[in-house]
C-alpha positions in Angstrom: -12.1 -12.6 2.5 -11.3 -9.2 1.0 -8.0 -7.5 2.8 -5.3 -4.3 2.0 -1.8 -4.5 2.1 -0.2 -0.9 2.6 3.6 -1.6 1.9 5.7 1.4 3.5 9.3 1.9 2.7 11.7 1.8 6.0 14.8 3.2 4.6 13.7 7.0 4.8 13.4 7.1 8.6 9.8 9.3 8.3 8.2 9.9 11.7 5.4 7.8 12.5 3.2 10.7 11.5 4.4 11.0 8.8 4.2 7.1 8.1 0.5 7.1 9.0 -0.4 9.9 6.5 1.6 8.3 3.6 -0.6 4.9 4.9 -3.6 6.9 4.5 -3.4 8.7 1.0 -2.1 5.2 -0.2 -5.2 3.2 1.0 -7.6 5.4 0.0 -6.1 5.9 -3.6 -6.4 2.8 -4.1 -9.9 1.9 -2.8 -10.4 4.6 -5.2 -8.7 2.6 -7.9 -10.8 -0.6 -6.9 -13.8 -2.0 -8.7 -17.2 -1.2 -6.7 -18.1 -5.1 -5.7 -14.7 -5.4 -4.0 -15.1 -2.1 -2.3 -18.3 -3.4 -1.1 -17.0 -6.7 -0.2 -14.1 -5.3 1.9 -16.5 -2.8 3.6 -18.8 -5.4 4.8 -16.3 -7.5 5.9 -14.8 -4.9 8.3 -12.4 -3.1 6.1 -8.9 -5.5 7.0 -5.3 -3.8 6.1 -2.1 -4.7 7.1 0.8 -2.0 7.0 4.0 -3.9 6.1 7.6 -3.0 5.5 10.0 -2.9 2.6 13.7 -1.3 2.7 13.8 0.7 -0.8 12.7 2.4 -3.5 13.3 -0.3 -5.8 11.7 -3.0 -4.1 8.3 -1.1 -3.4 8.1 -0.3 -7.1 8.6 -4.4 -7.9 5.7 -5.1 -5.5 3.4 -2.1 -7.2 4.5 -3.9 -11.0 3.7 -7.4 -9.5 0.4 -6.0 -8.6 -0.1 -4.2 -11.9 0.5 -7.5 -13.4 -1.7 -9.6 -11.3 -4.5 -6.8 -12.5 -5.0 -5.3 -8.6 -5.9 -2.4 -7.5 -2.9 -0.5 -6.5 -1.6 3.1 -5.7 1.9 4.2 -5.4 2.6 7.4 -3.2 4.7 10.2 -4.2 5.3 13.0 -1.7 4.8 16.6 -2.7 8.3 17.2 0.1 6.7 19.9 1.8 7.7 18.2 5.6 9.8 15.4 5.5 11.4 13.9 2.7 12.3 15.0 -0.7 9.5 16.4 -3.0 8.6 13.2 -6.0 9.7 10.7 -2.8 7.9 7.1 -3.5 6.7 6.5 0.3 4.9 3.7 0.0 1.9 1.7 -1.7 -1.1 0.3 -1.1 -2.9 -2.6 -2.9 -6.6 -4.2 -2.5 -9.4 -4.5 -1.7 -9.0 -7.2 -3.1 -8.9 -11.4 -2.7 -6.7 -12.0 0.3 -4.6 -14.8 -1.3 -4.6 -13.0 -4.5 -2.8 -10.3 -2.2 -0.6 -12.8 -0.1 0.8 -13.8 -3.3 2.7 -10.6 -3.8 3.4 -9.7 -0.4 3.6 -12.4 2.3 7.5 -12.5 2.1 7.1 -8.5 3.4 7.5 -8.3 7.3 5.2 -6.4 9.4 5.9 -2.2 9.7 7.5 -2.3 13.5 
């Protein structure tokens, strides 16, 4: 089972709008960033993401290394500023398609976005 993990940071208090176009440009990046068998293999299986949380700027760039590391597609996003927060802001980041435990590995400790 092939999944995405979109990890959002919750310490810049962005609207839910704003969280949900962040999620987007993130998961798409990096189903761009993906090898063409995974993509396939998530997009058959129904396309699964989970959006989770994480409280700084530090912490989301540990999960994008770890991800680096473990050789995963991955895509950090940095806001151009233009509504919300300050232009070069890291937002958030999104990992897979890939191998759902290879995934869980990296960020099962992370809670669910509420």
């Amino acid at each position: 089972m092939y999944k995405q993990v979109i990890v959002v940071r919750t310490d810049l208090g962005m609207s839910s709008g704003k969280i949900a176009a962040q999620v987007a440009h993130a998961s798409i990046q990096a189903w761009k960033n993906s090898r063409d068998t995974a993509r396939k293999t998530w997009e058959r299986e129904g396309s699964k993401k989970v959006v989770l949380g994480i409280g700084s700027e530090e912490m989301l760039l540990a999960v994008h290394e770890k991800a680096k590391k473990a050789h995963l597609p991955a895509a950090l996003v940095k806001d151009a500023g233009a509504t919300e927060v300050a232009p070069g802001t890291l937002t958030c980041v999104a990992i897979g398609p890939a191998a759902e435990e290879d995934v869980d590995k990296i960020t099962r400790h992370l809670p669910l976005l509420d």
